[in-house]
C-alpha positions in Angstrom: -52.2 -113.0 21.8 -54.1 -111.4 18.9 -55.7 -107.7 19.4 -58.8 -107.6 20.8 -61.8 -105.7 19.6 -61.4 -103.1 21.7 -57.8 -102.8 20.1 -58.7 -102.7 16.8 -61.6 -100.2 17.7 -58.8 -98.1 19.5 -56.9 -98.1 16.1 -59.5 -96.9 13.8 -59.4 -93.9 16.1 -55.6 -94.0 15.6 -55.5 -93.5 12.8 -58.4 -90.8 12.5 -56.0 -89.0 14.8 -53.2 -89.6 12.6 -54.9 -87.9 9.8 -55.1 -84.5 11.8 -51.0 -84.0 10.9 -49.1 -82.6 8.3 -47.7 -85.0 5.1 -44.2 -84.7 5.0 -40.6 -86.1 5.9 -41.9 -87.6 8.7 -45.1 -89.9 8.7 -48.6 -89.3 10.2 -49.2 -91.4 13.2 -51.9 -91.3 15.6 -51.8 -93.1 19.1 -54.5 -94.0 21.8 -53.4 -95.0 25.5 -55.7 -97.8 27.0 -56.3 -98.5 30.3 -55.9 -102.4 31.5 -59.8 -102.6 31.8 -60.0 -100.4 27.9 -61.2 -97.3 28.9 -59.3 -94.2 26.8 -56.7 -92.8 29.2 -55.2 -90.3 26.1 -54.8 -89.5 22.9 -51.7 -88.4 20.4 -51.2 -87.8 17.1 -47.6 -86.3 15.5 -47.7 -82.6 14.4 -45.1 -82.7 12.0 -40.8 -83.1 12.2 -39.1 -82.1 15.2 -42.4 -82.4 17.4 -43.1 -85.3 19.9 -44.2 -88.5 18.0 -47.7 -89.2 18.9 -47.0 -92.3 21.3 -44.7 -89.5 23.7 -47.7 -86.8 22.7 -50.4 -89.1 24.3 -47.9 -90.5 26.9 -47.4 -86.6 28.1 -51.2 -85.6 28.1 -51.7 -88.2 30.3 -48.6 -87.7 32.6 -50.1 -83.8 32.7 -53.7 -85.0 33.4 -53.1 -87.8 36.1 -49.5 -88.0 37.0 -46.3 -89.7 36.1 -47.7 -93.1 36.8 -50.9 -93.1 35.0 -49.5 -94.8 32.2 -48.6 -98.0 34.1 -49.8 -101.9 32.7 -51.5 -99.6 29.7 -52.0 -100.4 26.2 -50.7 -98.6 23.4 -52.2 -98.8 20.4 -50.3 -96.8 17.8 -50.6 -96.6 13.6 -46.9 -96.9 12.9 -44.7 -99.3 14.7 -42.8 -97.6 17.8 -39.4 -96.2 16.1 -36.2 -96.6 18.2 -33.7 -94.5 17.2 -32.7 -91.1 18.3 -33.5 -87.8 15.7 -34.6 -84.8 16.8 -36.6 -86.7 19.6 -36.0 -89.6 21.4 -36.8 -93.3 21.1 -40.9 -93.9 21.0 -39.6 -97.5 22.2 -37.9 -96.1 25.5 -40.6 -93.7 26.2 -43.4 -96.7 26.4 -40.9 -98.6 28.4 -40.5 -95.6 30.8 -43.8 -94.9 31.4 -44.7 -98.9 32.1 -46.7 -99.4 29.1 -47.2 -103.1 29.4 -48.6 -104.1 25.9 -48.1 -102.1 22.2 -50.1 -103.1 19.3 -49.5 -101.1 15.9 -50.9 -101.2 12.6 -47.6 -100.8 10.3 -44.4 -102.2 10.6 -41.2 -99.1 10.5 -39.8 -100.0 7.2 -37.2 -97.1 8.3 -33.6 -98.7 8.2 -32.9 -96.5 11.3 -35.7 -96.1 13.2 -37.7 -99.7 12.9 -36.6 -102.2 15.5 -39.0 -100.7 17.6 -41.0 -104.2 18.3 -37.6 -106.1 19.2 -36.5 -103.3 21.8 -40.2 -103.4 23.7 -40.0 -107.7 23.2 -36.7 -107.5 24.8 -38.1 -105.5 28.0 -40.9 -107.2 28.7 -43.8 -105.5 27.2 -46.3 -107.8 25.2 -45.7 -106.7 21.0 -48.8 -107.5 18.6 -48.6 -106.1 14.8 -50.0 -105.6 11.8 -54.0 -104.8 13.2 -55.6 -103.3 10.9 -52.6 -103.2 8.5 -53.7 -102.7 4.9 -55.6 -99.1 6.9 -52.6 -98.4 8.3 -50.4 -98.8 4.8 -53.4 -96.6 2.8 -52.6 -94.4 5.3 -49.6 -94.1 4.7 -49.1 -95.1 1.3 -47.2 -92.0 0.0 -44.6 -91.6 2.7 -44.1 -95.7 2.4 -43.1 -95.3 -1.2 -40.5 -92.3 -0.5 -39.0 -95.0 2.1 -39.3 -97.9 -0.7 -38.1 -95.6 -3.5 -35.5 -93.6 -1.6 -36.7 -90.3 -3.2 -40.5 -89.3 -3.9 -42.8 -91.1 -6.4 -42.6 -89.8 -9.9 -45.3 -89.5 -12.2 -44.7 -88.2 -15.4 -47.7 -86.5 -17.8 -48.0 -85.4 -21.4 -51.2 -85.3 -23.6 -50.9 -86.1 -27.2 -52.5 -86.5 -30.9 -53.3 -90.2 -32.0 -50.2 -89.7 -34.4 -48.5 -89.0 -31.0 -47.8 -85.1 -31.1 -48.2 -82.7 -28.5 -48.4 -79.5 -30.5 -49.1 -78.0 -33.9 -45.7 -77.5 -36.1 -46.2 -73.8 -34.9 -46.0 -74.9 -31.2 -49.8 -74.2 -30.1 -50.8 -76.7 -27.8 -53.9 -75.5 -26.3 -56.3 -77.5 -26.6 -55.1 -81.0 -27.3 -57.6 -82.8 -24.8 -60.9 -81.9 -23.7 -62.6 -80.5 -20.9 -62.9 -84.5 -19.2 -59.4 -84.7 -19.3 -58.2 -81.6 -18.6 -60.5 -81.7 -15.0 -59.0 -85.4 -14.6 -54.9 -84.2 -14.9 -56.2 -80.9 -12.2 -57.6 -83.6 -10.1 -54.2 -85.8 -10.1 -52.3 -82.4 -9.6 -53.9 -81.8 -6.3 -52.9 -85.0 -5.4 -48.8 -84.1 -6.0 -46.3 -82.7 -3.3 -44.8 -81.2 -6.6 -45.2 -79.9 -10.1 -42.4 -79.6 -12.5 -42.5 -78.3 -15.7 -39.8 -76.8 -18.1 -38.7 -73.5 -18.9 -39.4 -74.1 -22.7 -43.1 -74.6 -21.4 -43.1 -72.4 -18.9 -42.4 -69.3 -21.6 -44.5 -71.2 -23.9 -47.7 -71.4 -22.3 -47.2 -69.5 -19.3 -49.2 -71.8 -17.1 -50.4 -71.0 -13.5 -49.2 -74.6 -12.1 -51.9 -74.4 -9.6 -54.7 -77.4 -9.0 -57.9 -76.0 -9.7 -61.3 -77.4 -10.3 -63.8 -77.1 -13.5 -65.5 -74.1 -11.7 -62.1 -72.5 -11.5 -61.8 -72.2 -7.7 -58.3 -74.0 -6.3 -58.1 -77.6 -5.0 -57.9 -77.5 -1.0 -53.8 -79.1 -1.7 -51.6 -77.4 -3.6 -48.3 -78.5 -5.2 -45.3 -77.0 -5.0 -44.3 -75.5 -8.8 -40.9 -76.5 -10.2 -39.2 -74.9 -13.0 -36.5 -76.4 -14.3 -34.2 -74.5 -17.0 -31.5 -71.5 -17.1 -33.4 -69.3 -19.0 -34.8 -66.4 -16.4 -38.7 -66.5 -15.1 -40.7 -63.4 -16.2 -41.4 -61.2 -13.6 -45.0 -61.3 -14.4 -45.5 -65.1 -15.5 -48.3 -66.7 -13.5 -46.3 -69.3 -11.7 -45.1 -66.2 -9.3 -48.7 -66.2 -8.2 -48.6 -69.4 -7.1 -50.3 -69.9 -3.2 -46.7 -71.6 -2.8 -43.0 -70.1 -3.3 -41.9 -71.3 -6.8 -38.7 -73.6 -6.9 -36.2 -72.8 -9.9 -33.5 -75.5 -10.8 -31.4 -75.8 -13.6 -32.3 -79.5 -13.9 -28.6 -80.9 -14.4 -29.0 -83.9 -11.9 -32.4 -84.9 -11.5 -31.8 -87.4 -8.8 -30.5 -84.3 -6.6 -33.4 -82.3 -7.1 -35.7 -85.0 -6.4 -33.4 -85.1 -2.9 -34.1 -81.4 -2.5 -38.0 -82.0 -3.0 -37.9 -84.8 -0.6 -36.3 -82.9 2.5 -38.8 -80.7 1.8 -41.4 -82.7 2.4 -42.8 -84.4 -1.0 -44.0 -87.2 -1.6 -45.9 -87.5 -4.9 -44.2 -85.5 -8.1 -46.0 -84.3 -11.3 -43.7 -83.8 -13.9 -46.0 -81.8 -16.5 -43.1 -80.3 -18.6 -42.6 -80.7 -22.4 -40.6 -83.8 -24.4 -37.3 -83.0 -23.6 -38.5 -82.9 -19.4 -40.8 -85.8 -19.9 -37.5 -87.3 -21.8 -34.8 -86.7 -19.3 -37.0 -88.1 -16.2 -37.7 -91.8 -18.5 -34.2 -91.8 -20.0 -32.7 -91.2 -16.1 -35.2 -94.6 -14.5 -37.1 -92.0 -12.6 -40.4 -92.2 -14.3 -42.3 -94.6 -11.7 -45.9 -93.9 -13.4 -46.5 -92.2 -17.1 -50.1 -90.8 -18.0 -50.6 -90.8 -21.8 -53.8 -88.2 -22.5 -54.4 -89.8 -25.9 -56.9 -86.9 -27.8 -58.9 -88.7 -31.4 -57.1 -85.9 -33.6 -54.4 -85.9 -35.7 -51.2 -83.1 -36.0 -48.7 -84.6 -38.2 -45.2 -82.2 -38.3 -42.3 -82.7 -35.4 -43.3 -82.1 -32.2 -43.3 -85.4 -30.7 -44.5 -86.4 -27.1 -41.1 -88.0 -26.4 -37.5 -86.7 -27.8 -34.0 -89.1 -27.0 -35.2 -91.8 -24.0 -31.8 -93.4 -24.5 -33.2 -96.5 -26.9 -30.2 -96.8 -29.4 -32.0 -100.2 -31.3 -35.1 -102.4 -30.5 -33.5 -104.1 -28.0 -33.2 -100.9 -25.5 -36.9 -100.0 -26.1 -38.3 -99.0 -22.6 -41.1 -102.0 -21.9 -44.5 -100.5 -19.9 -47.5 -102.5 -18.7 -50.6 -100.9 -18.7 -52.3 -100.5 -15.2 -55.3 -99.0 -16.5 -57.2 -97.3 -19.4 -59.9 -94.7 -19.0 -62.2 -93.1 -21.0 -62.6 -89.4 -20.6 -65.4 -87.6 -22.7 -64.0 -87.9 -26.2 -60.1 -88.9 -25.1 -58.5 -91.5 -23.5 -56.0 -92.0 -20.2 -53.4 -94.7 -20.2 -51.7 -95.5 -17.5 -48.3 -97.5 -17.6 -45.8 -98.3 -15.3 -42.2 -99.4 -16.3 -41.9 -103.4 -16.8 -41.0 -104.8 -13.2 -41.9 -101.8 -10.9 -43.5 -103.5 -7.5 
């Protein structure tokens, strides 16, 4: 039996609920309780890692509100497929089955290879299963934290802005300002979108930048990301980054992969890699570039500072493919936006 309309009006207030909790490890879910006839009998929504999953947060307003058994022949109508597995909580899957939930219908299905199997456990008791309502909602939802699950560490995206002759400073090492105004709002706006922003220490001493998201008028963008340094050589006690709204991570940048681990158990999803060549370098030459943005300014620089430094291409036949996704015009520059050949 397909979802009915009062389902799929039940999850768009899902996942309005889901919305209300934090990004992070875990994902944001929101759940609504139906009663046989459709009337609301609760809401949920997850509150972030370690708290009840919004399918047990609904199921224990309700329990509070009209007893143990309220919960009996409802519908559960839930943004992220019921996980089954055992973490810091319990099964979701159990729970429903517990309580006499009689019929589940969710939006996404648990891509998680330990806690999806959700659907199969509630089959396999009884209760009626329907998926995917509402779907490509559920997976915009949800879009970062299903890429971290795809990728197995967070999405990388990795930044420079250059000359036409493709430099990214003056022989003297002054940068400031390659790009205009346009494009400088443009990479601010994609840094409030980032869980994470790494630069190198080489730039860090360089240019001493604040790391912070900020809009034209100066004020700071609601989200903040994280600021990364990666390097050996000491932060200054009075470099802007220490300002940051958020604690400053410092890593001496030897395996990449692992600190991209670190950044994940901490929560991130998206990463801005903003550093110089040789960061920009290291993330392309290690496969960990998922998305580069090329800032391409109508000037020319001439002298050795390239954009890009060693990316492991030994002759013509290593050269690193990229297909274009997009190209923008911003005021008097230009964005491209490239993805290595054969990313999904």
């Amino acid at each position: 039996m397909a979802a009915t309309d009062r389902e799929a009006q039940a999850m768009r207030q899902a996942l309005l609920l889901a919305r209300r909790g934090p990004r992070g490890v875990n994902p944001q879910v929101g759940a609504v309780l139906l009663s046989p006839t459709g009337e609301t009998l609760a809401e949920g929504w997850h509150r972030g890692a370690g708290t009840a999953h919004a399918e047990v947060d609904a199921l224990t307003r309700l329990a509070e509100e009209k007893g143990p058994d309220a919960a009996v022949g409802a519908t559960a109508v839930v943004t992220l497929e019921p996980c089954n597995h055992t973490g810091r909580t319990g099964p979701c899957s159990e729970a429903l089955i517990a309580a006499g939930v009689a019929r589940v219908v969710y939006a996404v299905a648990d891509p998680g290879a330990l806690s999806a199997g959700g659907a199969e456990r509630l089959r396999s008791a009884g209760v009626d299963v329907v998926g995917g309502v509402l779907a490509a909602e559920g997976e915009e939802l949800l879009d970062s934290w299903l890429t971290v699950q795809r990728l197995g560490r967070p999405h990388v995206t990795v930044k420079w802005a250059q000359s036409l002759d493709g430099r990214t400073a003056a022989s003297d090492g002054t940068s400031q300002w390659i790009t205009g105004p346009d494009a400088r709002a443009d990479v601010h706006r994609r840094r409030s979108d980032a869980d994470a922003i790494v630069v190198g220490t080489g730039t860090l001493l360089a240019d001493d930048p604040a790391l912070t998201a900020r809009r034209p008028d100066g004020t700071l963008y609601e989200h903040q990301p994280r600021p990364v340094v990666i390097g050996t050589r000491a932060t200054p006690q009075d470099a802007q980054v220490r300002r940051h709204p958020l604690p400053f991570l410092q890593d001496e940048g030897d395996d990449l992969s692992d600190l991209l681990d670190r950044l994940r158990e901490l929560g991130a999803h998206r990463v801005f890699v903003e550093g110089g060549p040789t960061l920009a370098s290291s993330f392309v030459r290690a496969g960990l570039a998922d998305e580069l943005l090329v800032y391409l300014a109508p000037t020319l620089l001439g002298g050795p500072r390239l954009a890009t430094g060693d990316l492991g291409v030994a002759t013509i036949t290593d050269q690193r493919r990229l297909t274009i996704t997009t190209i923008e015009r911003l005021g008097e520059d230009l964005l491209v936006v490239a993805t290595p050949e054969g990313t999904p």
